[in-house]
C-alpha positions as CSV (number, residue, x, y, z in Angstrom):
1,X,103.9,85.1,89.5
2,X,102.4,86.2,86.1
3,X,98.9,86.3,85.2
4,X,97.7,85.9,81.7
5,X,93.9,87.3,80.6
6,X,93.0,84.6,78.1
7,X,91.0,87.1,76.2
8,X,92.9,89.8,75.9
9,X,96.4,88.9,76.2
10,X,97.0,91.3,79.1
11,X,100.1,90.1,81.6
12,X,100.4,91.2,85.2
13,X,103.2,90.6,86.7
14,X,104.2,89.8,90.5
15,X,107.3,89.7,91.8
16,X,107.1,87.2,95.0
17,X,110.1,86.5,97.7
18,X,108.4,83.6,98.2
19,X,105.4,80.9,97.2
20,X,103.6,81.4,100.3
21,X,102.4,85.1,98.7
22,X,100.5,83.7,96.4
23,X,97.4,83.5,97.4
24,X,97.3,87.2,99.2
25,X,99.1,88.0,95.1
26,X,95.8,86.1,93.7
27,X,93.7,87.1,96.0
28,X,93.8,90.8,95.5
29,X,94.3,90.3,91.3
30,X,90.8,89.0,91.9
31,X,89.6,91.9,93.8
32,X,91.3,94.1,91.5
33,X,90.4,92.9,88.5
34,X,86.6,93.1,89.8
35,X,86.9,96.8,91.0
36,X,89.2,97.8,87.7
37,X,87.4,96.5,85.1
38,X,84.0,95.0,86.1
39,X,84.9,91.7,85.7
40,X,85.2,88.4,87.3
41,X,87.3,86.1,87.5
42,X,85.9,82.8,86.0
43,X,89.1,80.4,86.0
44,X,92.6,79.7,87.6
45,X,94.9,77.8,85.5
46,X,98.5,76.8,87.6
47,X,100.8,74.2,87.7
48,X,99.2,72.9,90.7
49,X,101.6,73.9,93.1
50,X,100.6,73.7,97.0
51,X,100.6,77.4,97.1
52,X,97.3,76.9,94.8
53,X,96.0,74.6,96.8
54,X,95.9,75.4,100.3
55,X,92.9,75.0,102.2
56,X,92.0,79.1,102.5
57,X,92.7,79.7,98.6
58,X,90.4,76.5,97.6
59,X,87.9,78.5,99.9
60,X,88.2,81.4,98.8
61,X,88.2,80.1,95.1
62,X,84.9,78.7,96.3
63,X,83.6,82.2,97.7
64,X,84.0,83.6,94.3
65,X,82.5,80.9,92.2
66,X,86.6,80.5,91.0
67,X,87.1,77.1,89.0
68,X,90.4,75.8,89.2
């Protein structure tokens, strides 16, 4: 999975063995990104995969005021 900040350009990049890490991958970026830098997470762009859309990460997108 790579993740792309809009703004800056910045990659990270997460080497999965499968699509059902996902959301414990986006889940911590999140968290990270908040503790790291301050900042939260305002939007999710994907492909719409399932692994975006399972029923815990459309909560938790909810929990953090995430639009995806």
């Amino acid at each position: 999975m790579s993740i792309v900040d809009d703004a800056s350009r910045a990659v990270w990049v997460y080497l999965m063995h499968d699509k059902g890490e996902t959301s414990s991958f986006l889940q911590n970026f999140v968290i990270y990104a908040k503790n790291h830098f301050g900042k939260n997470v305002n939007f999710i762009r994907s492909d719409n995969g399932k692994e975006f859309t399972f029923r815990h990460i459309r909560q938790f997108y909810s929990e953090k005021e995430i639009v995806h």
